[in-house]
C-alpha positions as CSV (number, residue, x, y, z in Angstrom):
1,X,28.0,35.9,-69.7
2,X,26.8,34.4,-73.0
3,X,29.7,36.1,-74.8
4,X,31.7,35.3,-72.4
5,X,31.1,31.3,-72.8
6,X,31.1,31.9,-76.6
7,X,34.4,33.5,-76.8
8,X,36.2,30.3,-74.4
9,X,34.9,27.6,-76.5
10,X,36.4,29.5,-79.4
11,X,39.8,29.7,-77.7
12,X,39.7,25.9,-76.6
13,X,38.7,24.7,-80.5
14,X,41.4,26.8,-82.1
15,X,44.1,25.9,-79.0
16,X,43.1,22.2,-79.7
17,X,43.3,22.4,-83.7
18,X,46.8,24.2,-83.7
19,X,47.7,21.3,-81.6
20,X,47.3,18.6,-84.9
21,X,49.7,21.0,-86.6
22,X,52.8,20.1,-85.4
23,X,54.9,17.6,-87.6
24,X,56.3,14.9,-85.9
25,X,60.4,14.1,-85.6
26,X,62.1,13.3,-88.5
27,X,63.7,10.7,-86.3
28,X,60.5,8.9,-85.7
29,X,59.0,7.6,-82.6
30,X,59.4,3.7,-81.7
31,X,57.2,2.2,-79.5
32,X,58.1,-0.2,-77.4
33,X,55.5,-3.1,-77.0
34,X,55.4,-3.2,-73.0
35,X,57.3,-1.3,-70.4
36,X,59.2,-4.8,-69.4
37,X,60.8,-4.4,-72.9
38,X,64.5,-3.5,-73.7
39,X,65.3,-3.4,-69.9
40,X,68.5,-5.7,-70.2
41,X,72.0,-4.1,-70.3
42,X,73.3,-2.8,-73.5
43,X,75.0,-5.1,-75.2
44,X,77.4,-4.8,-78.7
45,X,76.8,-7.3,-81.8
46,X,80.0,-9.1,-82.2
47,X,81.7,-8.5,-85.6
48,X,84.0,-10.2,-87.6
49,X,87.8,-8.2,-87.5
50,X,88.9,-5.9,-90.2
51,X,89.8,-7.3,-93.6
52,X,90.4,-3.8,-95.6
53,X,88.2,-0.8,-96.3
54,X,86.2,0.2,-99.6
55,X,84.9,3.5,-101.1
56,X,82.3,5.4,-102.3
57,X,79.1,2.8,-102.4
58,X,78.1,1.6,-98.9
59,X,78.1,-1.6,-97.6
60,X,76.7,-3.3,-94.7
61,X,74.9,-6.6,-93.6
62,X,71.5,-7.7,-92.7
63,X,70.1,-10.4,-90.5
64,X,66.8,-12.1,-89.2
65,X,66.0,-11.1,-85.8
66,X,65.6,-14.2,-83.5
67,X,64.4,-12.3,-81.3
68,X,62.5,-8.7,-79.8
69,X,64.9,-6.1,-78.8
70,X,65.9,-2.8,-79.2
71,X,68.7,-1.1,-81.2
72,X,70.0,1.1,-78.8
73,X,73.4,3.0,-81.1
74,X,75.2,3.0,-84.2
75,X,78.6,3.4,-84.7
76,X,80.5,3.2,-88.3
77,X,84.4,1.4,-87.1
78,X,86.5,4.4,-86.2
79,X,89.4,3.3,-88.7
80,X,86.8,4.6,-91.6
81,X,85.0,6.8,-89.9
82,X,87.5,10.2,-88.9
83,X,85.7,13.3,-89.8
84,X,82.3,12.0,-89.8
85,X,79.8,8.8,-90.4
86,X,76.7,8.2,-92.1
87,X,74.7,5.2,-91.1
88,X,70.8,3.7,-91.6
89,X,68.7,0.8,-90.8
90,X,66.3,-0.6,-92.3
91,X,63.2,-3.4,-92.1
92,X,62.8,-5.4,-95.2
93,X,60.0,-7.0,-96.2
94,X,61.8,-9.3,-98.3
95,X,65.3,-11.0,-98.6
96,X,67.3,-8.6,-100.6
97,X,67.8,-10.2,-104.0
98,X,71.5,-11.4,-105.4
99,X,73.0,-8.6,-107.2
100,X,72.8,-7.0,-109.7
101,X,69.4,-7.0,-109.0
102,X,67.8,-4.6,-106.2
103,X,64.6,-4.0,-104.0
104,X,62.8,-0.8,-102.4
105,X,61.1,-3.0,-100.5
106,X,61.5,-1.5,-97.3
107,X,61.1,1.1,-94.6
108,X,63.8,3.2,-93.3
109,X,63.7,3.0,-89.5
110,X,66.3,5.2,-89.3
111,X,69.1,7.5,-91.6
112,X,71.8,10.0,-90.3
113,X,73.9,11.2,-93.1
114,X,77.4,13.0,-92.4
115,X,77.2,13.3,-88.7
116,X,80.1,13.3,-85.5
117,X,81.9,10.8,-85.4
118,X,80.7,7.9,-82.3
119,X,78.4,6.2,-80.8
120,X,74.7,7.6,-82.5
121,X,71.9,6.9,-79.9
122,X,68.9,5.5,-81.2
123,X,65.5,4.0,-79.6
124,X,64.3,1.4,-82.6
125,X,62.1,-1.4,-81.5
126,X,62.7,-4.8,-83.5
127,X,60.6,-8.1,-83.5
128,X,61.1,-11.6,-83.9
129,X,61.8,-12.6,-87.3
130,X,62.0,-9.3,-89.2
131,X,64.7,-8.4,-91.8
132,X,66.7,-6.1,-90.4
133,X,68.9,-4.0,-92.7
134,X,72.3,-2.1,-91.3
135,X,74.8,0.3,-93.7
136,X,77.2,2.5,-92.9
137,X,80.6,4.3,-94.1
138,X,82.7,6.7,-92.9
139,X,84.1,10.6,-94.3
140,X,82.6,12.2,-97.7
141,X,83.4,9.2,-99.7
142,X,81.7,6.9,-97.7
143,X,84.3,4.3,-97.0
144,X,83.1,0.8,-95.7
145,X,85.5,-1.4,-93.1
146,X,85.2,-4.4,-94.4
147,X,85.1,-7.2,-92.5
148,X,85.6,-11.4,-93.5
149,X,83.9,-13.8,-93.7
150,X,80.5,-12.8,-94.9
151,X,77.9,-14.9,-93.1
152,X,79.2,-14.3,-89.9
153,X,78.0,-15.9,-87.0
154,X,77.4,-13.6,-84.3
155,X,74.0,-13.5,-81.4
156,X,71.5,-11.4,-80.6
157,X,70.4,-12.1,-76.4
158,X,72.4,-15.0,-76.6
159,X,70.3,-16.4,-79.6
160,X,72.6,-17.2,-82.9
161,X,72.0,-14.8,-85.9
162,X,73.8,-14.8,-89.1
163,X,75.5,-11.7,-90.2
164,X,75.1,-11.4,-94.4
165,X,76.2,-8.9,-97.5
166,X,74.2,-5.9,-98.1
167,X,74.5,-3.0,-99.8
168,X,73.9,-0.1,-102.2
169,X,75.5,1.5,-105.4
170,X,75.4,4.8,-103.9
171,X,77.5,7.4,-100.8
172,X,75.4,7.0,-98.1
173,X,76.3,10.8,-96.9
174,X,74.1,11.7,-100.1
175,X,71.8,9.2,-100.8
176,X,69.2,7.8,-98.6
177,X,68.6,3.8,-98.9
178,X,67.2,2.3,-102.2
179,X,68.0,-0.3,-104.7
180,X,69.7,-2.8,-101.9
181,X,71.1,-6.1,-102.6
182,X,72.8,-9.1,-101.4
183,X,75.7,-11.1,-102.9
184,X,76.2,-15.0,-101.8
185,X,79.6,-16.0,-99.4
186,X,82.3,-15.7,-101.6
187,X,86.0,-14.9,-100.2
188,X,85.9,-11.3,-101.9
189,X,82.4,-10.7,-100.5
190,X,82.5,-8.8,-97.1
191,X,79.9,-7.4,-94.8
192,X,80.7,-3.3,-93.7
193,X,81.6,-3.3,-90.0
194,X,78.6,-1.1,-88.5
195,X,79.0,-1.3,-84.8
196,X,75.3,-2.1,-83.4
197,X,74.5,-1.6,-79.5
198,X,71.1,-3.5,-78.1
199,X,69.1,-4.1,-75.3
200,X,66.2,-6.6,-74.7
């Protein structure tokens, strides 16, 4: 009986410890803060219209949430994106500085390079007044659709947001985010049309 005893608190400790073994997603988990949250209809960012397209370094925008919600898909703008799409998001801890200078500062919420083209789904809780960082391009060389003006005025739950320049010197298929940037409105400055789906 002894033995017996001996031998099923051995199983138990070894079942529990392979347990802590296995690695999380590479996706990430994102917790929502209550089970109220994100319960609203999905809703799409308005975007400004097309203005042109540009290759080979991403481009995208970032904002400041005004509110909580949840990013619920990505899509890079079909015109760009025919044989697949590579998109990310980030939080920034800071405003990205005006080119040519860059920040790191930042954590990649998520990052799907070279995937099917359409809608990606994604669960990615966002709070009130964090930086929120969104590139994207379509095909190997990672063309942008560009869209004018920069600063665009679009709303998040029917609070007002402003959409601004972001983006990278590098394709987004093969290169994760680093060394962002902004630039200031200018007419030649445009944000990359990202399509973003939310609830909240």
């Amino acid at each position: 009986m002894k033995l017996f005893l001996f031998l099923l608190i051995i199983f138990f400790h070894f079942s529990s410890y392979s347990q802590t073994g296995i690695l999380p997603s590479q996706q990430g988990v994102h917790y929502k803060k209550d089970e109220a949250s994100c319960s609203s209809s999905e809703t799409q960012l308005a975007l400004p219209n097309q203005a042109g397209t540009f290759p080979n370094n991403v481009r995208g925008y970032y904002f400041t949430a005004p509110i909580d919600f949840c990013i619920t898909g990505l899509k890079v703008d079909p015109t760009v994106a025919t044989s697949n799409q590579s998109v990310a998001v980030v939080k920034l801890n800071q405003t990205p500085p005006a080119y040519s200078s860059t920040t790191n500062n930042f954590t990649v919420l998520h990052y799907s390079a070279g995937v099917a083209v359409g809608k990606i789904i994604v669960d990615i809780q966002i709070s009130q007044g964090d930086i929120v960082g969104i590139l994207g391009c379509g095909n190997d060389n990672c063309v942008s659709s560009y869209g004018s003006p920069q600063d665009y005025p679009s709303a998040i739950g029917g609070q007002s947001v402003i959409l601004k320049r972001t983006g990278m010197q590098f394709n987004l298929k093969t290169t994760s985010p680093k060394d962002m940037w902004s630039e200031a409105a200018n007419i030649n400055n445009n944000l990359s049309r990202v399509e973003l789906y939310y609830k909240y």
